[in-house]
C-alpha positions as CSV (number, residue, x, y, z in Angstrom):
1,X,20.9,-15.7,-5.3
2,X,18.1,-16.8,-7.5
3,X,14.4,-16.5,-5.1
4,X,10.9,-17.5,-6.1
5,X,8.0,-17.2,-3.5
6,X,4.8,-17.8,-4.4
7,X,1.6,-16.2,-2.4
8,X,-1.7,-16.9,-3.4
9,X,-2.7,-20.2,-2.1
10,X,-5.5,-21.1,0.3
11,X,-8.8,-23.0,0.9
12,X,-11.5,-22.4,-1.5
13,X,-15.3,-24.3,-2.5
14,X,-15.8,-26.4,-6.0
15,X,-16.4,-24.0,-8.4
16,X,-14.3,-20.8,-6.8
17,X,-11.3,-19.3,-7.9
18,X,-8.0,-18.4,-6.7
19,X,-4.7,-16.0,-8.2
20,X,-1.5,-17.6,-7.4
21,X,1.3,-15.0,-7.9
22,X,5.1,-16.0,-8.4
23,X,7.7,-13.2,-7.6
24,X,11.0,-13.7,-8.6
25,X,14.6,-11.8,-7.5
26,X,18.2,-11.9,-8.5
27,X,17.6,-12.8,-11.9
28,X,16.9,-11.6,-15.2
29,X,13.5,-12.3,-15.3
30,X,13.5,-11.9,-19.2
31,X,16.1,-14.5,-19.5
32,X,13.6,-17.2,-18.1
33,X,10.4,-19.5,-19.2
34,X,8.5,-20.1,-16.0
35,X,6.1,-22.6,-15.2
36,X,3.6,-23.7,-12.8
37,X,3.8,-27.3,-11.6
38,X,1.6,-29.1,-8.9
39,X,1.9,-32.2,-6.3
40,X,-1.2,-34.1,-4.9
41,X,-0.7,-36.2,-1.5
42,X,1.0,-39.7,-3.0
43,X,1.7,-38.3,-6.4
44,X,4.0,-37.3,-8.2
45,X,4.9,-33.4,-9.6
46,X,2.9,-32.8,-12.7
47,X,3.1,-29.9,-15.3
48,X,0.2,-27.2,-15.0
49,X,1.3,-24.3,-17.4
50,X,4.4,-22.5,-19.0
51,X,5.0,-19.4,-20.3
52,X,8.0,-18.5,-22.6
53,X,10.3,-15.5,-21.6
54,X,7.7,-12.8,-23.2
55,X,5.1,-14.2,-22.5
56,X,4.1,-15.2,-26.3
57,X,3.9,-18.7,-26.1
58,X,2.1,-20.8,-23.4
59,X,1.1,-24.6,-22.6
60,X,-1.5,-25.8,-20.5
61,X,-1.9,-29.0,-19.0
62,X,-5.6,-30.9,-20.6
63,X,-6.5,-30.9,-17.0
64,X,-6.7,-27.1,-16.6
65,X,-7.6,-25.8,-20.0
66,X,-10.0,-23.4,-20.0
67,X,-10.2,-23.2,-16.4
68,X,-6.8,-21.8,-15.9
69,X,-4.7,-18.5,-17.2
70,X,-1.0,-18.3,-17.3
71,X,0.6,-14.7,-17.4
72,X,3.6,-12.5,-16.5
73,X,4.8,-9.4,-15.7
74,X,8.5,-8.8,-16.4
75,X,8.4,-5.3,-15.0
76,X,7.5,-6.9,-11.7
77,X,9.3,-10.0,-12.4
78,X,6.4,-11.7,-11.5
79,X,4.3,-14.4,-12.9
80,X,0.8,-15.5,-12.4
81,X,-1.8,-18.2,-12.2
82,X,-5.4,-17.5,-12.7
83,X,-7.6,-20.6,-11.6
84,X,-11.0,-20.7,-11.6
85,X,-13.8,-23.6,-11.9
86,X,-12.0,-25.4,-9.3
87,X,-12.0,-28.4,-8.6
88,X,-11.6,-31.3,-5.5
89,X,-9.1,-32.6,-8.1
90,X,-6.6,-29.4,-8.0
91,X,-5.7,-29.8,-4.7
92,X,-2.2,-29.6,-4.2
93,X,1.1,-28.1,-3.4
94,X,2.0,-25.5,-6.4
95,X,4.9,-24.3,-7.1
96,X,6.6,-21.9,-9.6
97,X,9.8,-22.6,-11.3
98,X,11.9,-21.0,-14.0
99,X,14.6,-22.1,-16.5
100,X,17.1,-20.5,-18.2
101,X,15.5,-20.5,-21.9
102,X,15.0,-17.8,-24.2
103,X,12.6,-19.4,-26.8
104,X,9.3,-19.4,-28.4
105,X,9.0,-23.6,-26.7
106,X,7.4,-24.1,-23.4
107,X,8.8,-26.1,-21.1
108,X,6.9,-29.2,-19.3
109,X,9.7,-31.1,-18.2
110,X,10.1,-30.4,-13.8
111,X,14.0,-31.7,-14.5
112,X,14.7,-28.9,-17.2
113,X,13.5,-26.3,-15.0
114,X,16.6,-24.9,-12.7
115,X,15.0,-23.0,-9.7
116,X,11.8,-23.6,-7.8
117,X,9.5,-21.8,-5.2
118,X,8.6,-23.3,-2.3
119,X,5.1,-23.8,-3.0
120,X,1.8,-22.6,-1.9
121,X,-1.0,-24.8,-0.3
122,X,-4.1,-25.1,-2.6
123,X,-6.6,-27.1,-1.2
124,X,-10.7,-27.0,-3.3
125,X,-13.3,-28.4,-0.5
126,X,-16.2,-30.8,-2.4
């Protein structure tokens, strides 16, 4: 069956950066956009990048631009978040997902996507 674990996550300062990886099995990695989504305590699930099936085309959130890099690996099935310039504000679960689409659009949509990880803990001290 379709599997996504993501490994990455931890405790980090304002201002420091962490590499949240996403590795995917029993798929056809190719066949899939994949995104990165986030949950704070009390909020709701809210888009942080995509990334089309080759890795063309990607969509950040405004609240990450600049600070964040979306990129994939489809040898190693495996997608990534660089995050950097942290802030108190990106604390959250995050979770990878993926979605049956093999197109040039990203995806921002949490119900569009089909599969999900089970999230890693990200949590930026003040």
């Amino acid at each position: 069956q379709v599997q996504l674990v993501e490994f990455g996550g931890g405790l980090v300062q304002a201002g420091g950066s962490l590499r949240l990886s996403c590795a995917a099995s029993g798929l056809t990695f190719t066949n899939y956009a994949m995104g990165w989504f986030r949950q704070a305590p009390g909020k709701e699930r809210e888009f942080v990048a995509g990334i089309n099936w080759n890795g063309i085309s990607i969509n950040y959130a405004d609240s990450v631009k600049g600070r964040f890099t979306i990129s994939r690996d489809n040898a190693k099935s495996t997608m990534y978040l660089q995050m950097n310039s942290l802030k108190p504000e990106d604390t959250g679960v995050y979770f990878c997902a993926c979605a049956a689409k093999r197109s040039i659009i990203i995806i921002r949509t949490a119900n569009e996507y089909q599969y999900w990880g089970q999230g890693t803990q990200v949590t930026v001290s003040s």
